[in-house]
N, C-alpha and C positions, 0 to 999 in steps of 0.2 A: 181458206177453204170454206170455212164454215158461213162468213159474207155471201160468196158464190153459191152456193148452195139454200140459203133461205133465201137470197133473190130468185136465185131462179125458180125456185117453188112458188115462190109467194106471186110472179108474173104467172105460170100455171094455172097457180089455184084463182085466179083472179080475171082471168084471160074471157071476154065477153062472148067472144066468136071465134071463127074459126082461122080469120084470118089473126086474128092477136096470139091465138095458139100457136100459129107456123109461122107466125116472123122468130119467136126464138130458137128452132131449126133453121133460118137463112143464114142469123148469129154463128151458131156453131157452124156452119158449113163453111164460111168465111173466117173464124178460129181455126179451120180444122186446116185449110188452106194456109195460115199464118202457120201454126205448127208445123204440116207438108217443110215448108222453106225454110223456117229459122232451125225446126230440130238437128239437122243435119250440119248445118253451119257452127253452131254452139257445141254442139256434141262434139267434130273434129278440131274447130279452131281453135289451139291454146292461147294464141293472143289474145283472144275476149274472153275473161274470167282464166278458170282451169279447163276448161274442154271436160270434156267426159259426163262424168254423173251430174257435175253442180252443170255442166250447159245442159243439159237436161232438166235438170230442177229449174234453171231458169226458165226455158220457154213454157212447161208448164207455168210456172207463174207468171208470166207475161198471157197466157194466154186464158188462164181462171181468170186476171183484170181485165181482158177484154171482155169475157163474160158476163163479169160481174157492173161492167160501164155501161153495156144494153139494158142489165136487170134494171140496174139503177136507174137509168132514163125509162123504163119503163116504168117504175116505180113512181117515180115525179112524176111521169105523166098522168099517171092515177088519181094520185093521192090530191093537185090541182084538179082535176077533174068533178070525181066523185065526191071527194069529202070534203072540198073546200078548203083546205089548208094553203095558204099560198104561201109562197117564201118568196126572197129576194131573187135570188137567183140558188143555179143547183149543187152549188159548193157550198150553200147555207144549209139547203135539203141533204147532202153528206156530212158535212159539220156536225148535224146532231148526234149521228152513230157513229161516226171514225172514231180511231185510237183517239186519245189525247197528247197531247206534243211530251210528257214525260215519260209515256208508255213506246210511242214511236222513237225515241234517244236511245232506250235501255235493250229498243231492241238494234239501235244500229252500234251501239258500244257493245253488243254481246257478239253482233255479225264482227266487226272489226277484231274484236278477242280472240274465236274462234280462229278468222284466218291467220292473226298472229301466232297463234297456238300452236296451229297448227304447221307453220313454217320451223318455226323454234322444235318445236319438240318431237315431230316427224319427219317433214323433210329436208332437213339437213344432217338427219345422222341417220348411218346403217343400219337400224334397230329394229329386229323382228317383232312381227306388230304387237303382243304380249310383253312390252319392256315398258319402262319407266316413264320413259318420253310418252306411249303410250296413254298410261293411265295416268299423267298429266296432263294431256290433252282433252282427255274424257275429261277427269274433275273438273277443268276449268270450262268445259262445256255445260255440267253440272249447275258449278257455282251460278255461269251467268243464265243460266234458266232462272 
């Protein structure tokens, strides 16, 4: 979120004219379309992921990255522009601010935890949500933070 967010400021506050201003309204208008169709689909299909909340938390995520891939190519197209900075190409110009490959593991070993966690210790026992299973699930959401 917080990626999304200072790109998309940073295209704003940076934006020459008018038309550089309203291409990242075309962006969202064609996110907001992605969202229209995928929310719906994610949200009731259990077959992809769990349906419900997390297909919801998916498409938003799915759709802050599309966000976030206009900022960024608007970004590179700046930053070669104005300032002179060239890169190789524009996996080089995100390489310098992406996670690092130990920070992106710890967080897919914590997503994989979670859902184990949470099969084990919610749904497959009867347990009103204030039980054991419970607040083992929580801890080990805790820990892998």
């Amino acid at each position: 979120m917080a990626l999304s967010g200072m790109a998309e400021a940073f295209v704003y506050g940076v934006a020459d004219n008018g038309k550089q201003a309203g291409n990242p309204a075309v962006a969202h208008g064609f996110v907001g379309i992605v969202f229209y169709i995928m929310a719906p689909l994610l949200v009731l299909n259990k077959s992809f992921g769990s349906g419900g909340t997390v297909g919801l938390v998916a498409v938003n995520g799915l759709c802050m990255a599309l966000r976030s891939i206009y900022s960024l190519h608007f970004a590179h197209l700046h930053f070669s522009k104005y300032c002179n900075i060239q890169y190789k190409s524009r996996l080089e110009f995100v390489g310098k601010f992406s996670p690092k490959f130990p920070m992106i593991m710890s967080f897919i070993v914590s997503f994989f935890m979670s859902g184990h966690s949470r099969v084990v210790f919610i749904e497959n026992q009867d347990s009103p949500l204030m039980s054991m299973g419970t607040l083992c699930h929580i801890d080990i959401g805790i820990t892998s933070f």
